[in-house]
VEXNU-743610 format. One record per residue: x, y, z of N, C-alpha, C, O in turn; residue number from 1. Coordinates in nm, 2 decimals. Atoms other than C-alpha are relative to their C-alpha. Example, Ala and Ser with C-alpha at 12.3 -4.5 7.8 and 13.67 -1.06 7.14 Angstrom:
# VEXNU-743610
n_east->0.09	n_north->-0.12	n_up->0.00	ca_east->1.23	ca_north->-0.45	ca_up->0.78	c_east->0.09	c_north->0.12	c_up->0.00	o_east->0.19	o_north->0.12	o_up->0.07	num->1
n_east->-0.09	n_north->-0.11	n_up->0.00	ca_east->1.37	ca_north->-0.11	ca_up->0.71	c_east->-0.08	c_north->0.11	c_up->0.08	o_east->-0.03	o_north->0.22	o_up->0.09	num->2
# end
This chain:
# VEXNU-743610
n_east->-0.01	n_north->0.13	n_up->0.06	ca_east->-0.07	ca_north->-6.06	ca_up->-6.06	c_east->0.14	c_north->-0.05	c_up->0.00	o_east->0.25	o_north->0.00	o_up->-0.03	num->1
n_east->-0.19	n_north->0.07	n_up->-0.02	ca_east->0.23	ca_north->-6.31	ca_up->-6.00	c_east->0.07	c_north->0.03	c_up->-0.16	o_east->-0.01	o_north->0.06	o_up->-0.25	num->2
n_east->-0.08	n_north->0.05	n_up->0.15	ca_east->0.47	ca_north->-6.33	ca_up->-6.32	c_east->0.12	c_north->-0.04	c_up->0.03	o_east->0.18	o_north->0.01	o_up->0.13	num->3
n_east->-0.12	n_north->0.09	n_up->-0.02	ca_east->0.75	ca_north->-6.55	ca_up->-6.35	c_east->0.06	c_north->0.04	c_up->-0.16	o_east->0.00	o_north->0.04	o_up->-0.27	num->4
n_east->-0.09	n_north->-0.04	n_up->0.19	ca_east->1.04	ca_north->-6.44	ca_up->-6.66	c_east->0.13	c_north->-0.08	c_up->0.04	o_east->0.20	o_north->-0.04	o_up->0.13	num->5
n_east->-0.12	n_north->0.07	n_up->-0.01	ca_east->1.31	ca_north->-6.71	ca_up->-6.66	c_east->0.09	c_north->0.07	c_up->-0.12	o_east->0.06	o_north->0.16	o_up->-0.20	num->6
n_east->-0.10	n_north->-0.09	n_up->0.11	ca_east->1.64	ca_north->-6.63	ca_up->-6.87	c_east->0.13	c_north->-0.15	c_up->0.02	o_east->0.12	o_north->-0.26	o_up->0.09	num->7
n_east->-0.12	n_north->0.06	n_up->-0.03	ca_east->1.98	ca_north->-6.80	ca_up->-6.89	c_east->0.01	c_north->-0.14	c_up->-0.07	o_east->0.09	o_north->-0.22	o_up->-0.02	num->8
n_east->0.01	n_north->0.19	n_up->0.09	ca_east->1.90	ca_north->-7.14	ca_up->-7.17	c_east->0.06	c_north->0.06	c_up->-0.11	o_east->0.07	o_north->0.18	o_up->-0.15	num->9
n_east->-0.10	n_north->-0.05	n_up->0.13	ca_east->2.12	ca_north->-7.17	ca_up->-7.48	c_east->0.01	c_north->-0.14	c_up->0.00	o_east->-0.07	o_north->-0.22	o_up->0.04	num->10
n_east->0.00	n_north->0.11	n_up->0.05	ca_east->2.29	ca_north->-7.45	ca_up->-7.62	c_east->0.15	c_north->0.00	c_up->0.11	o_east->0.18	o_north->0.11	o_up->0.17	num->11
n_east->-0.15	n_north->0.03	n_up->-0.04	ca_east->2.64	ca_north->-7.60	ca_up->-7.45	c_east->0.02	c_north->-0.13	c_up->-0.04	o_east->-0.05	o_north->-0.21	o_up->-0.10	num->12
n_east->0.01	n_north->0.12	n_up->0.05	ca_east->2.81	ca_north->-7.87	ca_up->-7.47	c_east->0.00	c_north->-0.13	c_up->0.11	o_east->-0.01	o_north->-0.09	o_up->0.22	num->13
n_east->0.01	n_north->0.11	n_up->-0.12	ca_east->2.82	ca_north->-8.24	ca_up->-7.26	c_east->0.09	c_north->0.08	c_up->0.06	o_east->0.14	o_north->0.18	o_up->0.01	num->14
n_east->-0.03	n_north->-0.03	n_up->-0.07	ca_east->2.97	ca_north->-8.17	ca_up->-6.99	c_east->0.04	c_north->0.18	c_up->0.08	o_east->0.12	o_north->0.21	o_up->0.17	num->15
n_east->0.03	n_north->-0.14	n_up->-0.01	ca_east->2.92	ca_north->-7.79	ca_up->-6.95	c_east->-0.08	c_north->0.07	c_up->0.11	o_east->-0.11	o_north->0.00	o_up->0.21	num->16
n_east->0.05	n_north->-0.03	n_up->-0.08	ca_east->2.75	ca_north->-7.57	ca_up->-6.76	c_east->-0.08	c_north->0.12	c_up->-0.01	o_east->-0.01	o_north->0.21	o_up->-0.06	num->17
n_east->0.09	n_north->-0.10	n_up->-0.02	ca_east->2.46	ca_north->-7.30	ca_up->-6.73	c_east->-0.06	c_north->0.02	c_up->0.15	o_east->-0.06	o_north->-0.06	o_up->0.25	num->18
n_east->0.06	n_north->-0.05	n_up->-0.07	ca_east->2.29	ca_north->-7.11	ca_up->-6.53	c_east->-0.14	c_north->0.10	c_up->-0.03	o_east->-0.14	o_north->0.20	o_up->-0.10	num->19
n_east->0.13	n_north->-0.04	n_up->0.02	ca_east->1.92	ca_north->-7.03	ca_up->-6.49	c_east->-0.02	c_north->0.09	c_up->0.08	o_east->0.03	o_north->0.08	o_up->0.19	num->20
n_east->0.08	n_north->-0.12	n_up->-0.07	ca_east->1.74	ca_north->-6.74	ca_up->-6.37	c_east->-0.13	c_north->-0.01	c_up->0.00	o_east->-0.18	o_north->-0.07	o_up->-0.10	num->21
n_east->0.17	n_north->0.00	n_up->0.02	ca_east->1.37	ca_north->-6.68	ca_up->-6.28	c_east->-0.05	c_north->0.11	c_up->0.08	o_east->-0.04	o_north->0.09	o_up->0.21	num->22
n_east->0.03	n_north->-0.14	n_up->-0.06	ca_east->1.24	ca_north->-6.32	ca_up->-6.17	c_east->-0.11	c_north->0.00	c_up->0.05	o_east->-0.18	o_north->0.00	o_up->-0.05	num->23
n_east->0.13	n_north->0.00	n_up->0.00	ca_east->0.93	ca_north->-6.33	ca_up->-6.01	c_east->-0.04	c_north->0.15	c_up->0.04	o_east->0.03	o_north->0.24	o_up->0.09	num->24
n_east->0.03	n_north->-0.17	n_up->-0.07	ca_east->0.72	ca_north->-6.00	ca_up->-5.94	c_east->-0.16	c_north->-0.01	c_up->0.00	o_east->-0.19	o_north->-0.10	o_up->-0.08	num->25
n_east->0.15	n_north->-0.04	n_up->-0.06	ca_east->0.33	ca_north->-5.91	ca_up->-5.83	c_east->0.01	c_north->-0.12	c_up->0.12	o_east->-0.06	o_north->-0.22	o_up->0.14	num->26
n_east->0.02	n_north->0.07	n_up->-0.15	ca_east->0.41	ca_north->-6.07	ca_up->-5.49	c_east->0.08	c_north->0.06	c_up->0.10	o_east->0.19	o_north->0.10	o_up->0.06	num->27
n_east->-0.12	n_north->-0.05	n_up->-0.12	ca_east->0.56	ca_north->-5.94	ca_up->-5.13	c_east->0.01	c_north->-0.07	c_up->0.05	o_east->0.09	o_north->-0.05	o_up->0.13	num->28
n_east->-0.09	n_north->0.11	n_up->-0.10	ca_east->0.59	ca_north->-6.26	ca_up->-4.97	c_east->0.08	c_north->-0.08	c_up->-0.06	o_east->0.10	o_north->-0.19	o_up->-0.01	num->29
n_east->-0.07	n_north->0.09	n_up->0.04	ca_east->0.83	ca_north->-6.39	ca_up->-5.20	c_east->0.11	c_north->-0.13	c_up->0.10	o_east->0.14	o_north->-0.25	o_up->0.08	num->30
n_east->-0.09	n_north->0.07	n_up->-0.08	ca_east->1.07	ca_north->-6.47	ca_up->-4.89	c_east->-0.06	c_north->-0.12	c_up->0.06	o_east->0.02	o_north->-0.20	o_up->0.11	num->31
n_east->0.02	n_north->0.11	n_up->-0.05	ca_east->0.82	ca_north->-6.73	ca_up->-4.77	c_east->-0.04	c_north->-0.14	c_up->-0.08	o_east->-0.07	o_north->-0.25	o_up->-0.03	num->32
n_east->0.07	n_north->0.06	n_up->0.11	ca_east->0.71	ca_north->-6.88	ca_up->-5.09	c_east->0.10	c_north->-0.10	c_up->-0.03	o_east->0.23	o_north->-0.08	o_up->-0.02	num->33
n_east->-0.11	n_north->0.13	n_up->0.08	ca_east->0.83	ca_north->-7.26	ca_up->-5.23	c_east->0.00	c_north->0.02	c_up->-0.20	o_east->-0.07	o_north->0.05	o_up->-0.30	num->34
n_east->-0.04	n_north->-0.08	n_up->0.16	ca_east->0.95	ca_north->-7.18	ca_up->-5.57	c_east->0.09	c_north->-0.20	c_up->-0.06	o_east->0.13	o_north->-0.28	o_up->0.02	num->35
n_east->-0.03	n_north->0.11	n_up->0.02	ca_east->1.07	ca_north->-7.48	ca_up->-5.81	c_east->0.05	c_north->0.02	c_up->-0.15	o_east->0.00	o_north->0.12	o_up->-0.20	num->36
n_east->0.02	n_north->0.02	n_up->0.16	ca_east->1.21	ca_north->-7.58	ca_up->-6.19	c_east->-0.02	c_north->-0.10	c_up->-0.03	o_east->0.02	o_north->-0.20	o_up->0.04	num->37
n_east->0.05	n_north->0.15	n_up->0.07	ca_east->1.05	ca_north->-7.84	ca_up->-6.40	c_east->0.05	c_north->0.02	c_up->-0.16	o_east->0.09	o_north->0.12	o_up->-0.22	num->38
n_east->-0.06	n_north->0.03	n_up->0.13	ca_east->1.15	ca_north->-7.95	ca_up->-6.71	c_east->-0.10	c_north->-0.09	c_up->-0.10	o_east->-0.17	o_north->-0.17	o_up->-0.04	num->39
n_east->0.06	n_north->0.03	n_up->0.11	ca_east->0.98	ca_north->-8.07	ca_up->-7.03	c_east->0.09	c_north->-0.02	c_up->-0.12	o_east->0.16	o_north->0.07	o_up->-0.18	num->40
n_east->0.00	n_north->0.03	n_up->0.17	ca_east->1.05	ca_north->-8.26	ca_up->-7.34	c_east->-0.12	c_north->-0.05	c_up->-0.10	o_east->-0.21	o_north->-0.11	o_up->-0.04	num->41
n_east->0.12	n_north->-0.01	n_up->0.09	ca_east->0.81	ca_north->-8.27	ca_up->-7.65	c_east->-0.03	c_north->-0.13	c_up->0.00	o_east->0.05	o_north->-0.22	o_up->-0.02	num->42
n_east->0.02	n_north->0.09	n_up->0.00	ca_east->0.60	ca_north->-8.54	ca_up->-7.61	c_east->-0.02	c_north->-0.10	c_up->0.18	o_east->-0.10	o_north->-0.18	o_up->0.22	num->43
n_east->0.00	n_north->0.06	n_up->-0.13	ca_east->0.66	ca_north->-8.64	ca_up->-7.24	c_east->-0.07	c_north->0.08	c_up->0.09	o_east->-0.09	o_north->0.20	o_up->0.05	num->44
n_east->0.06	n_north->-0.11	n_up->-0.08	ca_east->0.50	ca_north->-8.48	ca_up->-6.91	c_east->0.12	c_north->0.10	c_up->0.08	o_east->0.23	o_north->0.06	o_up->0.12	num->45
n_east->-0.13	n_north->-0.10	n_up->-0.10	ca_east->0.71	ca_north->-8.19	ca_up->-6.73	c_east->0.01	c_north->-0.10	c_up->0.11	o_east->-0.08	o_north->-0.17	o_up->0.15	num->46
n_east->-0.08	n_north->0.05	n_up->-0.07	ca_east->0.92	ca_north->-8.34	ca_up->-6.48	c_east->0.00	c_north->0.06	c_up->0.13	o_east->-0.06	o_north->0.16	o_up->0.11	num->47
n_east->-0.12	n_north->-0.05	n_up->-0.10	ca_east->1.09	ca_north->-8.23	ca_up->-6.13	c_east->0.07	c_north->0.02	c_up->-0.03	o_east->0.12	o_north->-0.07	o_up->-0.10	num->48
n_east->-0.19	n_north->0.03	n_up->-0.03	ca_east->1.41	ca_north->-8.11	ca_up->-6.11	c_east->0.07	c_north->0.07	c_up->0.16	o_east->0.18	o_north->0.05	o_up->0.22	num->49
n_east->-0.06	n_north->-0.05	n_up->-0.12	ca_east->1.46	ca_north->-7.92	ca_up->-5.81	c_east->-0.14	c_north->0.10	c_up->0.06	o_east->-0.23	o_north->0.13	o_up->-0.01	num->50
n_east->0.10	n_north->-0.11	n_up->-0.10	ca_east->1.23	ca_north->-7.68	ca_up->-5.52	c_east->0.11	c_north->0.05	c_up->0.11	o_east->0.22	o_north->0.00	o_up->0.14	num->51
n_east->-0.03	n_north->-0.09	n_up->-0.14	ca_east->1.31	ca_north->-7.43	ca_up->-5.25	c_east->-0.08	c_north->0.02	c_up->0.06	o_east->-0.17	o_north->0.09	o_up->0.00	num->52
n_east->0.08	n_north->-0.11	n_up->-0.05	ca_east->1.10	ca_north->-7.33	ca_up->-4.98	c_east->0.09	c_north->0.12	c_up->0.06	o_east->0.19	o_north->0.18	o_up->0.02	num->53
n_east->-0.02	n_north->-0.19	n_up->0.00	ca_east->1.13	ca_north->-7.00	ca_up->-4.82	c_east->0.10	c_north->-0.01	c_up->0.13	o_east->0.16	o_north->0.09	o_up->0.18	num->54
n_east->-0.14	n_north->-0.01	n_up->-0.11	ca_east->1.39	ca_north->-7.16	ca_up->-4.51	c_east->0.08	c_north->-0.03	c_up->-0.10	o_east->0.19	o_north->-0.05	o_up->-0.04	num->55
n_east->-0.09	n_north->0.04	n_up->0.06	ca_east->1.59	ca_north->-7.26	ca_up->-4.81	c_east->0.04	c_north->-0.15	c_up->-0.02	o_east->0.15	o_north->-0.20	o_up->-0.04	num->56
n_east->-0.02	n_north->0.18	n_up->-0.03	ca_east->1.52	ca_north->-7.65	ca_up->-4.77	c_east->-0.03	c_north->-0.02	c_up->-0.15	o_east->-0.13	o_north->0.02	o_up->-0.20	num->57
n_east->-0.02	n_north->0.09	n_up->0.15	ca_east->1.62	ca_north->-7.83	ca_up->-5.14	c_east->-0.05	c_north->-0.12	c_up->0.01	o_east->-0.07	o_north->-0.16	o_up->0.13	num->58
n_east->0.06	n_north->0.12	n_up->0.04	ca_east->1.46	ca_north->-8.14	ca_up->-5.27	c_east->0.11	c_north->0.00	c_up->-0.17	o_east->0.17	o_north->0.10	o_up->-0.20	num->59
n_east->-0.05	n_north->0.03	n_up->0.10	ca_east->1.62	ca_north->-8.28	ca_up->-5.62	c_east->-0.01	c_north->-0.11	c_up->-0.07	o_east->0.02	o_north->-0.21	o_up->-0.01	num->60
n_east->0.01	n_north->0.12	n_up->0.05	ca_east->1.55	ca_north->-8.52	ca_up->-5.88	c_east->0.12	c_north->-0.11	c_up->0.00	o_east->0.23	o_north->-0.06	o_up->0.01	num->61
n_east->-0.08	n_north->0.05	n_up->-0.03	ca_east->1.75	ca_north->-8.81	ca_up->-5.85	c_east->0.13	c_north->0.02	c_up->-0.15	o_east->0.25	o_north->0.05	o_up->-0.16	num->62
n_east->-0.11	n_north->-0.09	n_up->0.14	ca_east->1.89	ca_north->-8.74	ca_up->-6.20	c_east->0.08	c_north->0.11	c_up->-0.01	o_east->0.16	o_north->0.13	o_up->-0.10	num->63
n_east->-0.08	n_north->-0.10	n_up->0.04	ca_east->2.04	ca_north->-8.44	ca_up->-6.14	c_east->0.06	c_north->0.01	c_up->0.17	o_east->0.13	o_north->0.10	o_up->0.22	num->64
n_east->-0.04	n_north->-0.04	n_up->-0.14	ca_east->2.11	ca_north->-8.47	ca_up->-5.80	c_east->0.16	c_north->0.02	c_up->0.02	o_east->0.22	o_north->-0.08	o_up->-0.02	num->65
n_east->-0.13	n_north->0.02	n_up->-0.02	ca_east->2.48	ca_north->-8.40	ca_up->-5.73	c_east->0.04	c_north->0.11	c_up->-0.10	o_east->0.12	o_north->0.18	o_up->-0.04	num->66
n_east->0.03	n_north->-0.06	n_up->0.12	ca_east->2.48	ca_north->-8.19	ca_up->-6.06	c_east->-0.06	c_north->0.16	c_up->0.02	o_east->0.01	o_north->0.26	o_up->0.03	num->67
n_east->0.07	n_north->-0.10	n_up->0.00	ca_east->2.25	ca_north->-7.94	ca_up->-6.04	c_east->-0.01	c_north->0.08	c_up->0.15	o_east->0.01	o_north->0.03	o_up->0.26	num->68
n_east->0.01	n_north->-0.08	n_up->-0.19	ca_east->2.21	ca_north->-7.65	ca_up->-5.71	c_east->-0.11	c_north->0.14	c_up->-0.04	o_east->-0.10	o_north->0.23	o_up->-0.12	num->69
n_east->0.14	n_north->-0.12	n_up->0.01	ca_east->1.87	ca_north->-7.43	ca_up->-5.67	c_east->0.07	c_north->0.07	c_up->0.08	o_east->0.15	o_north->0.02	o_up->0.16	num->70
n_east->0.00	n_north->-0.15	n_up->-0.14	ca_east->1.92	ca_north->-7.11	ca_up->-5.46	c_east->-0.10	c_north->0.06	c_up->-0.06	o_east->-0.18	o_north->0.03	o_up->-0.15	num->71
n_east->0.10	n_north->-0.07	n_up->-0.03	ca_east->1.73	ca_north->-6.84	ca_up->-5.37	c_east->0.07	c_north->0.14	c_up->0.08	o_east->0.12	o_north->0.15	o_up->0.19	num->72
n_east->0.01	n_north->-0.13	n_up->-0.05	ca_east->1.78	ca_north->-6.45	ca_up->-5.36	c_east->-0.09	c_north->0.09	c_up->-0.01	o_east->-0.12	o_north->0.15	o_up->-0.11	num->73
n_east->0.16	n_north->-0.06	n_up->0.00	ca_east->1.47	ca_north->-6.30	ca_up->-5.20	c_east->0.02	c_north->0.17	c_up->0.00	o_east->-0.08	o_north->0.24	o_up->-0.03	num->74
n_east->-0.04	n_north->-0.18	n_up->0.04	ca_east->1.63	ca_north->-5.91	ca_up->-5.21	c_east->-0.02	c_north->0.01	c_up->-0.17	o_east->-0.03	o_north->0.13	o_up->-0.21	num->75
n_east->0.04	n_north->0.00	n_up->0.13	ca_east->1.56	ca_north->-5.99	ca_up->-5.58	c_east->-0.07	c_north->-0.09	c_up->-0.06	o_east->-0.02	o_north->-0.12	o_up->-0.17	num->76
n_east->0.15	n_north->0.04	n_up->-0.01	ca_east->1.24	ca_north->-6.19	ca_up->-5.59	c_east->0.09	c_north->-0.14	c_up->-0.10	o_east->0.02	o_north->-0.21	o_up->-0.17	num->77
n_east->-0.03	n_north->0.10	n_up->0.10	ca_east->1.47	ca_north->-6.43	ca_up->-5.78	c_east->0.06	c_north->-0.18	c_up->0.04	o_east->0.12	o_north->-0.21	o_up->0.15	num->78
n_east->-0.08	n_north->0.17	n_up->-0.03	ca_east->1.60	ca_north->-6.84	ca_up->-5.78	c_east->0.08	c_north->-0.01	c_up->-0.15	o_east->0.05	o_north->0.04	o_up->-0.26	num->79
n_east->-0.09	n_north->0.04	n_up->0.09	ca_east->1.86	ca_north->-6.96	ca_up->-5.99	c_east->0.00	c_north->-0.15	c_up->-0.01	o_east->-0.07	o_north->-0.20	o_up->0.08	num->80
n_east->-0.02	n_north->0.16	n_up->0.02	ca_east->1.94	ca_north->-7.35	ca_up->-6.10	c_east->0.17	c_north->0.03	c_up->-0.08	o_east->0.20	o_north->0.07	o_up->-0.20	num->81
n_east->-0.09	n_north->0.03	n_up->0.07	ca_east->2.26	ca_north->-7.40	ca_up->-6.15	c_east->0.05	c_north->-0.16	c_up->-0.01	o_east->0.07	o_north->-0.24	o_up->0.07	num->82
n_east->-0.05	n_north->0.13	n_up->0.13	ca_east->2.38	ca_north->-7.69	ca_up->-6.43	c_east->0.11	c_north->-0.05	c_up->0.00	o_east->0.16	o_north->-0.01	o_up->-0.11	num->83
n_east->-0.11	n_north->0.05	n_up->0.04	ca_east->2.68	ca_north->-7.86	ca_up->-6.42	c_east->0.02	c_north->-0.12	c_up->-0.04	o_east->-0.07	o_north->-0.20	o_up->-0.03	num->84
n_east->0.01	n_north->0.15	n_up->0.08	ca_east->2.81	ca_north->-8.17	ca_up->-6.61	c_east->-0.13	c_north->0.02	c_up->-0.06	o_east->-0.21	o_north->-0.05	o_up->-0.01	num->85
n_east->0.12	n_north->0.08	n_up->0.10	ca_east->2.52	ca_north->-8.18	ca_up->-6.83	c_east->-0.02	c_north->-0.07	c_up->-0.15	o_east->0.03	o_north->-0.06	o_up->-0.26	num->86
n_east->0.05	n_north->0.09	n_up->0.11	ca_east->2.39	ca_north->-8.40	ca_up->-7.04	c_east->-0.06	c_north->-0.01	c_up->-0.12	o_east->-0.13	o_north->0.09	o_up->-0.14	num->87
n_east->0.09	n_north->-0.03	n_up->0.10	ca_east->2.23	ca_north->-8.45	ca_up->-7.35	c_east->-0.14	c_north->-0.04	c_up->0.09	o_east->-0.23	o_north->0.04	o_up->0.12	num->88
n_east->0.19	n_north->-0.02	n_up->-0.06	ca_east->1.90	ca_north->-8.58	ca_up->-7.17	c_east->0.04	c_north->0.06	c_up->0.10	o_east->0.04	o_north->-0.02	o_up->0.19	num->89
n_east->0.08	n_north->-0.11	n_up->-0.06	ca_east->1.90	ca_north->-8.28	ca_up->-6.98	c_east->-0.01	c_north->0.12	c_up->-0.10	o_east->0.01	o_north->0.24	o_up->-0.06	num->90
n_east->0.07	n_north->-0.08	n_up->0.12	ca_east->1.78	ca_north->-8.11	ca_up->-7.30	c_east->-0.17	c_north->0.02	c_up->0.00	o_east->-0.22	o_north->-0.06	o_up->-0.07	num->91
n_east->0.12	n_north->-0.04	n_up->-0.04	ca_east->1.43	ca_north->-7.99	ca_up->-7.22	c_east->-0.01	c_north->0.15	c_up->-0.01	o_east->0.08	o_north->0.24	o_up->-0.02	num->92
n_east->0.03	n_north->-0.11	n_up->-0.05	ca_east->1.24	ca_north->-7.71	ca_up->-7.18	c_east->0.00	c_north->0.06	c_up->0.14	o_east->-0.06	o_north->-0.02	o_up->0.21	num->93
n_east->0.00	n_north->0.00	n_up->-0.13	ca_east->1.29	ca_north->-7.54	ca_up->-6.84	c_east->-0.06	c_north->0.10	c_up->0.06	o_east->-0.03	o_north->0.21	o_up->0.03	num->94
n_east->0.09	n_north->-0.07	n_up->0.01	ca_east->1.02	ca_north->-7.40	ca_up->-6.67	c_east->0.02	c_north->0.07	c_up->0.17	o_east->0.08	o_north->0.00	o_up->0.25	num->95
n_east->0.00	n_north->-0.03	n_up->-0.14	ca_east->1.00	ca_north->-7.19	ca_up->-6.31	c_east->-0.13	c_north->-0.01	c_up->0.06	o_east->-0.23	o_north->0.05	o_up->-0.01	num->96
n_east->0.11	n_north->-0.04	n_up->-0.06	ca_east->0.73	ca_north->-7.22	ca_up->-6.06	c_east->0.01	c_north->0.01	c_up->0.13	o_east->0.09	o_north->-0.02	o_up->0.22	num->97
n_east->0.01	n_north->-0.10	n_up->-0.16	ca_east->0.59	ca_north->-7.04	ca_up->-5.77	c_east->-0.12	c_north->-0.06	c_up->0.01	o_east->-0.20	o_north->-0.10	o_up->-0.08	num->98
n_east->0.13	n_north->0.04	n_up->-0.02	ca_east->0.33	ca_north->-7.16	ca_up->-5.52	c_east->-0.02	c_north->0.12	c_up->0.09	o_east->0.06	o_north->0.19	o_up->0.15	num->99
n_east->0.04	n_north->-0.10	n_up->-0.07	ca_east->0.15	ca_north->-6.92	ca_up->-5.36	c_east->-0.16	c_north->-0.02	c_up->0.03	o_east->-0.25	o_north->0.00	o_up->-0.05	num->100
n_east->0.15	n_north->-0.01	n_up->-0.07	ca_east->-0.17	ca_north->-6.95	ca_up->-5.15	c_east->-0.08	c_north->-0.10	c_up->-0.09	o_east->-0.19	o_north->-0.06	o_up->-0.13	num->101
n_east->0.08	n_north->0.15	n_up->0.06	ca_east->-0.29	ca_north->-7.32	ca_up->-5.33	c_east->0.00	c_north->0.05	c_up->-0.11	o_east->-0.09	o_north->-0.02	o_up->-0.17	num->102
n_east->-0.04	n_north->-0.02	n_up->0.12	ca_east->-0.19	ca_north->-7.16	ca_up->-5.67	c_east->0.12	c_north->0.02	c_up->-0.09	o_east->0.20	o_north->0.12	o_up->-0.08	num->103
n_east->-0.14	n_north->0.04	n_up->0.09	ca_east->0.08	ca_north->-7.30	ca_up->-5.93	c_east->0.03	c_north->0.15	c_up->-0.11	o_east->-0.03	o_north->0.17	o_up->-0.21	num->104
n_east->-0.04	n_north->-0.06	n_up->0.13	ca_east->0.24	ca_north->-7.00	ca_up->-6.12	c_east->0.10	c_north->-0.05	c_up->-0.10	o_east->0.20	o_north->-0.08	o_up->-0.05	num->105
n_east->-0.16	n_north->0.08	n_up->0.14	ca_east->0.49	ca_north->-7.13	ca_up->-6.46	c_east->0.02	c_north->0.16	c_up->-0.06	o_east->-0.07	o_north->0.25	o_up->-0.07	num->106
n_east->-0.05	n_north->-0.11	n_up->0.10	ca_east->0.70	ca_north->-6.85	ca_up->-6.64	c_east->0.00	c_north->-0.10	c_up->-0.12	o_east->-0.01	o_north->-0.23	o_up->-0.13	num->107
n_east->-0.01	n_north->0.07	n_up->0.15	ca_east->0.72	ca_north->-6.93	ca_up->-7.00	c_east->0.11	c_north->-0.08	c_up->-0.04	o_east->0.09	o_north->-0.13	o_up->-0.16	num->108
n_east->-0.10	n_north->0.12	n_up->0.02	ca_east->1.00	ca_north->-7.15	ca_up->-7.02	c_east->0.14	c_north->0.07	c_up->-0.06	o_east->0.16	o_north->0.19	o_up->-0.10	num->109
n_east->-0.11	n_north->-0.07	n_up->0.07	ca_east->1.35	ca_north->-7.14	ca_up->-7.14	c_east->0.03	c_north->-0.11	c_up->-0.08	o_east->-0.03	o_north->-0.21	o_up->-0.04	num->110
n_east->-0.09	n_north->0.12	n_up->0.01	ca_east->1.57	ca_north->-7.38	ca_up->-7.36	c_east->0.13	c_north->-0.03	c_up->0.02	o_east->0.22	o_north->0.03	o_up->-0.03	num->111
n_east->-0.14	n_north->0.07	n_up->0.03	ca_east->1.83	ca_north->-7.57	ca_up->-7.30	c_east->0.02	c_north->-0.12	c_up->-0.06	o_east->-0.06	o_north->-0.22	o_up->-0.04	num->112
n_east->-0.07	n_north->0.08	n_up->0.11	ca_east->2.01	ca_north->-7.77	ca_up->-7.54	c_east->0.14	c_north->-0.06	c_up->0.02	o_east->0.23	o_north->0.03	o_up->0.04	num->113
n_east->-0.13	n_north->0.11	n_up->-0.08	ca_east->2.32	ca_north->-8.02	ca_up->-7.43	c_east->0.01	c_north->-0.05	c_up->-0.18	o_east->-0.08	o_north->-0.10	o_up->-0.25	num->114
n_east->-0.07	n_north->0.07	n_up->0.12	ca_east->2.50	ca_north->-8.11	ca_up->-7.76	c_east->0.12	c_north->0.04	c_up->-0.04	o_east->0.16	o_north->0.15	o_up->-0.01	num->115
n_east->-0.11	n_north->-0.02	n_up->0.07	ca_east->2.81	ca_north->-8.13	ca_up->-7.94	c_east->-0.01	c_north->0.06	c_up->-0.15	o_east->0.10	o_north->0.08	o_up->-0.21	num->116
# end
């Protein structure tokens, strides 16, 4: 069975920077899989923010575009999002997903928090 464990949300402040992690495991084709983070605030629908597929081809919301950078290390089934400059509305929940064979996996989310 897939599972997805993100890590790496806290609080910072404007213009700061994090970095996300997301471990996946019950899969051996990770290296071909499109993997992605979405984002959520209370009240609204999760979002885009970024995808990978498995050549390493990026997509990015236009909001974060310039800002933000997905990778992908398949020797450790993992993708990262890294955060820079951020914002207060990029205060959400931040979630990882994997597609795999016409099925969406989400890890449980992380938060991040952009405030002074």
């Amino acid at each position: 069975q897939v599972q997805l464990v993100e890590s790496g949300g806290g609080l910072v402040q404007p213009g700061g920077s994090l970095t996300l992690s997301c471990r996946a495991s019950g899969t051996t084709i990770f290296n071909i899989l499109t993997l992605g983070w979405y984002r959520q605030i209370p009240g609204k629908q999760r979002e885009l923010v970024a995808t990978i597929t498995g050549d390493e081809t990026t997509t990015y919301a236009d909001s974060v575009q310039d800002r933000f950078t997905i990778s992908r290390d398949d020797r450790k089934n993992t993708i990262y999002l890294r955060m820079d400059d951020l914002k207060a509305e990029d205060t959400a929940v931040y979630y990882c997903l994997l597609k795999c064979v016409g099925v969406d996996y989400w890890g449980q989310g992380t938060q991040v928090t952009v405030s002074s």
